[in-house]
C-alpha positions as CSV (number, residue, x, y, z in Angstrom):
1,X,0.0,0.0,0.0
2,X,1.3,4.0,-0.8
3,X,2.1,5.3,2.3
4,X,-0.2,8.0,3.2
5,X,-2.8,6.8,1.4
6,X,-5.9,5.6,3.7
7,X,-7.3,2.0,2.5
8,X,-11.0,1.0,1.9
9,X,-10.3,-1.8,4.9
10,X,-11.0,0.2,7.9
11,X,-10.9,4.1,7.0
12,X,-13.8,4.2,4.9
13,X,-14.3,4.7,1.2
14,X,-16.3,7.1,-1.7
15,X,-19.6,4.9,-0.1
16,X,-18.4,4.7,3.6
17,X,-18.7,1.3,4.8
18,X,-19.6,2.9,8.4
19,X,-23.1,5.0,8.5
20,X,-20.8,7.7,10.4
21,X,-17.1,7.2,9.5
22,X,-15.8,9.7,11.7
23,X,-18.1,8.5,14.6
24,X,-16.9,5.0,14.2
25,X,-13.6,6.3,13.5
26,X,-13.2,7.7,17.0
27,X,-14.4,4.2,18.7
28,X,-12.1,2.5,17.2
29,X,-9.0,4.7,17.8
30,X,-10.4,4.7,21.5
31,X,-10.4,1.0,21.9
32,X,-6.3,1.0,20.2
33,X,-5.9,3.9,22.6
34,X,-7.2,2.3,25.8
35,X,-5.1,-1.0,25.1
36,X,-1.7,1.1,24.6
37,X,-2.3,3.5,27.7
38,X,-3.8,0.9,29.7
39,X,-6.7,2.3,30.9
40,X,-10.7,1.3,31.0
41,X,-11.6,5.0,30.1
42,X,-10.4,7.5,27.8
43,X,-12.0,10.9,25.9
44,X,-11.9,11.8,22.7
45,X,-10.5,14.7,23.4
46,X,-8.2,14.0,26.3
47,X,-4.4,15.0,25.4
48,X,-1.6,12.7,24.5
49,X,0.7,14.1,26.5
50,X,-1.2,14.8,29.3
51,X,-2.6,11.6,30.2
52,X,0.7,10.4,30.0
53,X,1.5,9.4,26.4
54,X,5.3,8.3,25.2
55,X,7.0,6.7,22.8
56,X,6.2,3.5,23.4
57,X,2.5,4.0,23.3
58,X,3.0,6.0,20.2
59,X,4.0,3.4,18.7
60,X,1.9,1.0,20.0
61,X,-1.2,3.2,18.7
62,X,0.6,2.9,15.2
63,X,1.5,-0.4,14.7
64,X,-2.2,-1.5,15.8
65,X,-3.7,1.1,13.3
66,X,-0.8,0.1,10.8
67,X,-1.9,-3.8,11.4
68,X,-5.7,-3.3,10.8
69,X,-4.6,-2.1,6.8
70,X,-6.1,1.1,6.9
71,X,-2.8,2.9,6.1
72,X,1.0,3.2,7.0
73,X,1.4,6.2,9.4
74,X,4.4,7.0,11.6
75,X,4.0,7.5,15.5
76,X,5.1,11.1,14.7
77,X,1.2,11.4,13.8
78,X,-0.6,10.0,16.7
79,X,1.7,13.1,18.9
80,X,1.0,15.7,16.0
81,X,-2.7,14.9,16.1
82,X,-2.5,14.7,19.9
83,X,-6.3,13.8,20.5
84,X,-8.4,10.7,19.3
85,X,-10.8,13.4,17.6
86,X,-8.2,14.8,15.8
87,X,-6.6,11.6,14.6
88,X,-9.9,10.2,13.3
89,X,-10.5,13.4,11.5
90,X,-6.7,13.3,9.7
91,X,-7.4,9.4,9.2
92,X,-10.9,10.0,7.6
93,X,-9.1,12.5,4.9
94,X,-7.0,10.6,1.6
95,X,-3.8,12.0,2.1
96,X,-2.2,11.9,5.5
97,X,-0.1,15.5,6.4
98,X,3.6,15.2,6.7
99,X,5.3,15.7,10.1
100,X,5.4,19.4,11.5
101,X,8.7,20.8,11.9
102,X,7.7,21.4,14.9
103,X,6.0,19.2,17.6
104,X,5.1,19.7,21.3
105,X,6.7,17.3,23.4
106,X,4.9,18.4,27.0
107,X,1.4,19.9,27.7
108,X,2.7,23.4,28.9
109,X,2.2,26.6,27.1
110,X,4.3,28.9,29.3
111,X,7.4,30.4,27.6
112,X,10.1,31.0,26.5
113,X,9.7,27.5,25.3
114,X,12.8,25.0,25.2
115,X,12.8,23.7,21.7
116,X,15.2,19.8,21.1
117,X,16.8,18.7,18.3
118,X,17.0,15.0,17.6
119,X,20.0,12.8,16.3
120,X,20.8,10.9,13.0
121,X,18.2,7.7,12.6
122,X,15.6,9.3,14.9
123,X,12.4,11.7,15.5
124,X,11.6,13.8,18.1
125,X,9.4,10.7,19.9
126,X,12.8,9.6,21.2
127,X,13.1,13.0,23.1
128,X,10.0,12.5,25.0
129,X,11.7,10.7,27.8
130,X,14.4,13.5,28.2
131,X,11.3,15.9,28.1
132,X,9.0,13.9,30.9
133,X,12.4,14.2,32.8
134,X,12.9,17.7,32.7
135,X,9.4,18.5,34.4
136,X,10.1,22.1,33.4
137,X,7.1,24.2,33.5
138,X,8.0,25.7,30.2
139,X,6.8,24.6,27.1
140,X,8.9,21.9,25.1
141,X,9.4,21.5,21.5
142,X,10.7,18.9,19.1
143,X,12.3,20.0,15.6
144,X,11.6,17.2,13.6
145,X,13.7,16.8,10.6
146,X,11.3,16.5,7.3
147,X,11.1,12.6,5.3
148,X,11.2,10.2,8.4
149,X,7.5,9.6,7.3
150,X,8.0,9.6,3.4
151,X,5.5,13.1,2.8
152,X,8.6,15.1,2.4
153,X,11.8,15.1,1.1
154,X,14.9,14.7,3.4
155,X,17.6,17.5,3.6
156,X,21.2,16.8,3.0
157,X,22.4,20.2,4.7
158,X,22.7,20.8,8.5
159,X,22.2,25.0,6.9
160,X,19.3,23.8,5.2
161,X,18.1,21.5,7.9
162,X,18.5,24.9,10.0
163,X,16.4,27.2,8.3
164,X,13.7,25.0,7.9
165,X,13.5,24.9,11.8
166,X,14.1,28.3,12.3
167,X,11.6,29.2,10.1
168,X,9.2,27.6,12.2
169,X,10.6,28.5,15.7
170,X,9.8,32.0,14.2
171,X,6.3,31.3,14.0
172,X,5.9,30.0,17.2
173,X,8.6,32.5,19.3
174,X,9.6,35.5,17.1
175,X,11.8,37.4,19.4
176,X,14.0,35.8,21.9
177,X,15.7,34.8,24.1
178,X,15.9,31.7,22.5
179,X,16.5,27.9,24.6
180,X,18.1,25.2,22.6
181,X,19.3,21.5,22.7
182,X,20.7,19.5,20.5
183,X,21.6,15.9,20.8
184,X,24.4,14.3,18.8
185,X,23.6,15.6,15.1
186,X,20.7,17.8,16.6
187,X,23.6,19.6,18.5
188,X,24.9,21.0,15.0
189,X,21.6,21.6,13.9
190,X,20.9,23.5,17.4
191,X,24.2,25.6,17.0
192,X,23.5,26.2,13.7
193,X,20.5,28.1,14.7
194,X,21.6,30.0,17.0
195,X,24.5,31.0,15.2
196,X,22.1,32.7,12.3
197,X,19.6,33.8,15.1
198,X,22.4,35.5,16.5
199,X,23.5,37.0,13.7
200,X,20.1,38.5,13.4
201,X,20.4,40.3,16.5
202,X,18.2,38.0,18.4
203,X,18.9,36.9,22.3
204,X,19.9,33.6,22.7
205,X,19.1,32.8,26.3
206,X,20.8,29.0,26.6
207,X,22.7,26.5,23.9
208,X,23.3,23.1,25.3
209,X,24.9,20.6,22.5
210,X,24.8,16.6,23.9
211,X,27.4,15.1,22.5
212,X,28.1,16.7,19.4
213,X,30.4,16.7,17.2
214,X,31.2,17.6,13.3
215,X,33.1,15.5,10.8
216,X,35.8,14.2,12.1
217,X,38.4,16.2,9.5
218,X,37.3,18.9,12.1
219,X,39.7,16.8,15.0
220,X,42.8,18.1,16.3
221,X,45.4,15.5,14.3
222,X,46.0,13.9,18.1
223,X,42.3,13.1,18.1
224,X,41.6,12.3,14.8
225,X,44.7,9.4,15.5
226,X,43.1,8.7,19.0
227,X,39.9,8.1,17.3
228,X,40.6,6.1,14.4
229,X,42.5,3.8,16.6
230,X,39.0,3.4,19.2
231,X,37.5,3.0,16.2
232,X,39.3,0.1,14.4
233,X,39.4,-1.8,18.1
234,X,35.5,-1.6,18.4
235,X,34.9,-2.7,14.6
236,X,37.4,-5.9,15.4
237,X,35.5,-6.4,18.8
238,X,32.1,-6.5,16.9
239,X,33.2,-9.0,14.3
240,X,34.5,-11.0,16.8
241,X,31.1,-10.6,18.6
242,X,29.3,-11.4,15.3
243,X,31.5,-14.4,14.0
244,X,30.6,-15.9,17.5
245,X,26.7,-15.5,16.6
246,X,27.1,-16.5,13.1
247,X,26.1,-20.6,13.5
248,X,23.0,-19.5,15.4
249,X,21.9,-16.6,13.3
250,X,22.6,-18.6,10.1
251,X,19.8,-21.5,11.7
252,X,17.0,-18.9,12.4
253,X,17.4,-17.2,8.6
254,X,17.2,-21.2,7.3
255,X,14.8,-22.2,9.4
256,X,12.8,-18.8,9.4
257,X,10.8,-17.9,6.6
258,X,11.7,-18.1,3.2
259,X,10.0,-15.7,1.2
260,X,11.9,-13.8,-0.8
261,X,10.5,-10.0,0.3
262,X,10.8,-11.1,4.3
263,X,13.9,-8.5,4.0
264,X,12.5,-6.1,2.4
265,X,12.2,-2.9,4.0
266,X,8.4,-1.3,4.1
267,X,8.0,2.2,3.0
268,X,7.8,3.7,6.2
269,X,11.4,2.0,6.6
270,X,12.9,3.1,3.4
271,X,12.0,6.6,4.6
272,X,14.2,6.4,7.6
273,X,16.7,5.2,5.8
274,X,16.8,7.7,3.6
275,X,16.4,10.7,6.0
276,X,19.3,8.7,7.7
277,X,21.2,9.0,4.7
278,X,20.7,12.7,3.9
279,X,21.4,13.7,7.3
280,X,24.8,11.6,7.2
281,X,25.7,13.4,4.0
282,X,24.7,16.5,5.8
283,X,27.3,15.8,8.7
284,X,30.2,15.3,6.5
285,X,29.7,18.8,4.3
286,X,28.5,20.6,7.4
287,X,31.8,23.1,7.9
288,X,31.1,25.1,11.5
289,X,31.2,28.5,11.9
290,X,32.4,30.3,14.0
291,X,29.7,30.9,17.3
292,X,30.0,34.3,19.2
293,X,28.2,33.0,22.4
294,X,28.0,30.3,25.2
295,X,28.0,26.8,24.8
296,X,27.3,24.3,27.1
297,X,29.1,21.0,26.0
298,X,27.4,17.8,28.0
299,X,30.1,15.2,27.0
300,X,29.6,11.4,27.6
301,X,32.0,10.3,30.5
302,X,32.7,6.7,28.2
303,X,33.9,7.6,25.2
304,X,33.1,5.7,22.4
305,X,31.7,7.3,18.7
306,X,33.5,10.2,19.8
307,X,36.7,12.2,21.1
308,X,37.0,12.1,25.4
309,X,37.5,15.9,24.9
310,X,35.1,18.6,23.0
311,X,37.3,21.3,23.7
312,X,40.0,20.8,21.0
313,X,37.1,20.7,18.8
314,X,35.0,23.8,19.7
315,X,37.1,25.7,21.8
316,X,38.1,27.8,18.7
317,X,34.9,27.5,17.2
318,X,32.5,29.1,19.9
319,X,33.4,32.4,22.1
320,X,32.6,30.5,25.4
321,X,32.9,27.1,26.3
322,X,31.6,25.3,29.3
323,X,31.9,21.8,29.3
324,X,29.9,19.2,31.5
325,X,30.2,15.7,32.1
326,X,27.8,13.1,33.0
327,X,27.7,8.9,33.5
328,X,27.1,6.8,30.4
329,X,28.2,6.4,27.1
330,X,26.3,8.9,24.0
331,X,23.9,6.1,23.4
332,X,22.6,6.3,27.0
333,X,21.8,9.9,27.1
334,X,18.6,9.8,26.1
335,X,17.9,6.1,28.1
336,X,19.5,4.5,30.8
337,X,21.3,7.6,32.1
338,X,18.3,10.6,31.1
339,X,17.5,10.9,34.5
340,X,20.7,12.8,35.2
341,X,21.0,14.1,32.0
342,X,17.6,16.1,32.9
343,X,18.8,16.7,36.1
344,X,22.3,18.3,35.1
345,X,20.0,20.1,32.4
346,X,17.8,21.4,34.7
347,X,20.4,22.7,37.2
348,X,21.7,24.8,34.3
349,X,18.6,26.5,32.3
350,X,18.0,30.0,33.0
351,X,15.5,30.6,36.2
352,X,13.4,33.0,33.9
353,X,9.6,34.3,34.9
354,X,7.4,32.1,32.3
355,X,4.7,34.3,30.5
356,X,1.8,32.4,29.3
357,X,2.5,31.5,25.7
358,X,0.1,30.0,23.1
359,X,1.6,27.6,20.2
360,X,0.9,29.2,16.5
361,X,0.2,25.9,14.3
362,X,3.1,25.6,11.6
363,X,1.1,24.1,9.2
């Protein structure tokens, strides 16, 4: 089936195989709602967010919509739509919308709001956690990067990827100060930002990059040798790792089943893969400019895709420099150590008075 494209199965069709397709729409969507939250009641209109909706459940909610053939859609659409009412009425229509570049990742409307950027592979459902964590009472905003759900096309540029957030953030906050995170690749994407916001004469109130880092041509020579050698040790240690598997994982694929698409990627994975692509082409033609403000560096304390130390990298790149350091490796950021990740982060935003802010739709 074309992703996007609603199916005759479930959604409806020209006749409407329910005497109210909305209506029956909305039961449905209730019942898949009520099984991923766990939960014997739930309103049409209660929020996503605020009844304590996450990744997991996103996804949930999409794979069981996904599995009853009505169409292909991403979890990004269940937190976009944010309501069972609002998802029936986007399901009931024959073209699905693409992802906003922007999307809320807590209930609050206070401001300034904090706006995330998400790494390479990923969408801004795998900042929720990090977002729960924070319990800020500001609002919190994901910039998700366009053709993780196939409706657009994926940028190759970490400038282009830039503008088309900013552009947005605009919308939503036109005058500053500005709050910013940026994990791994989002980190370039974050300073990015605030580099050109800067530049405009805007205010940008905090910066905090998560382990990020450019190409590595942008190492200090001692790192670049550092890292090459971390790198070939890990690459021997996970062959070694895989040769050991290789017997059993050669069983399951003979014994498993045979068909000859089993493999194949389906569309909503093809569009990862290629937003994955883009944005690894983006990283290696992204060349930093120079930054005339604070950074806050939050470095891994295990190295491992990375340099142990940022500051050869950005020192000379950004006018200040503060560097933190926290337990885990880069992967664990956002998982098994996002606890103290939210709890450093929170230790080090601005205490600001919140105004009561309303979100301006991008789209």
């Amino acid at each position: 089936m074309a992703l996007g494209m609603p199916s005759e199965a479930v959604f409806g069709s020209p006749k409407h195989m329910f005497s109210n397709p909305n209506s029956d729409l909305v039961e449905v969507l209730t019942s898949i709602w009520k099984r991923a939250f766990r939960r014997n009641s739930i309103r049409a209109n209660d929020n996503f967010l605020s009844i304590g909706g996450d990744k997991e459940k996103a996804s949930a909610i999409a794979a069981e919509i996904n599995s009853l053939g009505g169409c292909e859609i991403s979890p990004l659409l269940v937190l976009q739509a944010s309501t069972i009412a609002s998802l029936a009425d986007i399901l009931a229509k024959p073209q699905l919308p693409p992802a906003e570049p922007i999307l809320p990742l807590n209930d609050s409307r206070q401001g300034p709001p904090i706006f995330m950027a998400h790494g390479v592979g990923s969408t801004v459902t795998d900042l929720l956690l990090l977002a729960n964590n924070l319990r800020s009472s500001l609002a919190i905003y994901g910039m998700q990067s366009p053709g993780v759900d196939g409706l657009l096309e994926p940028l190759n540029s970490i400038e282009k990827i830039a503008e088309y957030h900013r552009t947005a953030i605009r919308r939503i906050q036109p005058k500053g100060p500005y709050f910013l995170i940026g994990y791994s690749l989002g980190g370039l994407v974050a300073l990015e930002i605030a580099r050109s916001l800067s530049d405009a004469g805007e205010e940008i109130g905090f910066l905090a990059m998560l382990d990020s880092y450019p190409a590595r041509k942008y190492f200090a020579l001692a790192q670049r040798i550092r890292w090459e050698w971390s790198q070939t040790y890990r690459r021997s240690v996970d062959a070694w790792k895989r040769a050991k598997r290789f017997p059993s994982l050669l069983a399951s694929r003979l014994g498993g089943n045979s068909d000859r698409h089993s493999h194949e990627l389906d569309s909503l994975e093809r569009a990862m893969a290629r937003t994955k692509k883009a944005q690894y082409e983006a990283l290696q033609h992204y060349r930093p400019r120079y930054y005339g403000g604070k950074v806050i560096f939050v470095k891994a304390e295990i190295p491992s895709y990375f340099p142990a130390d940022p500051a050869p990298v950005w020192r000379r790149l950004v006018e200040k420099l503060e560097v933190e350091v926290m337990p885990g490796n880069h992967l664990d950021m956002l998982n098994a150590q996002v606890e103290n990740l939210a709890y450093l982060l929170r230790g080090l935003l601005p205490k600001l008075p919140s105004e009561k802010f309303v979100l301006k739709r991008t789209s």
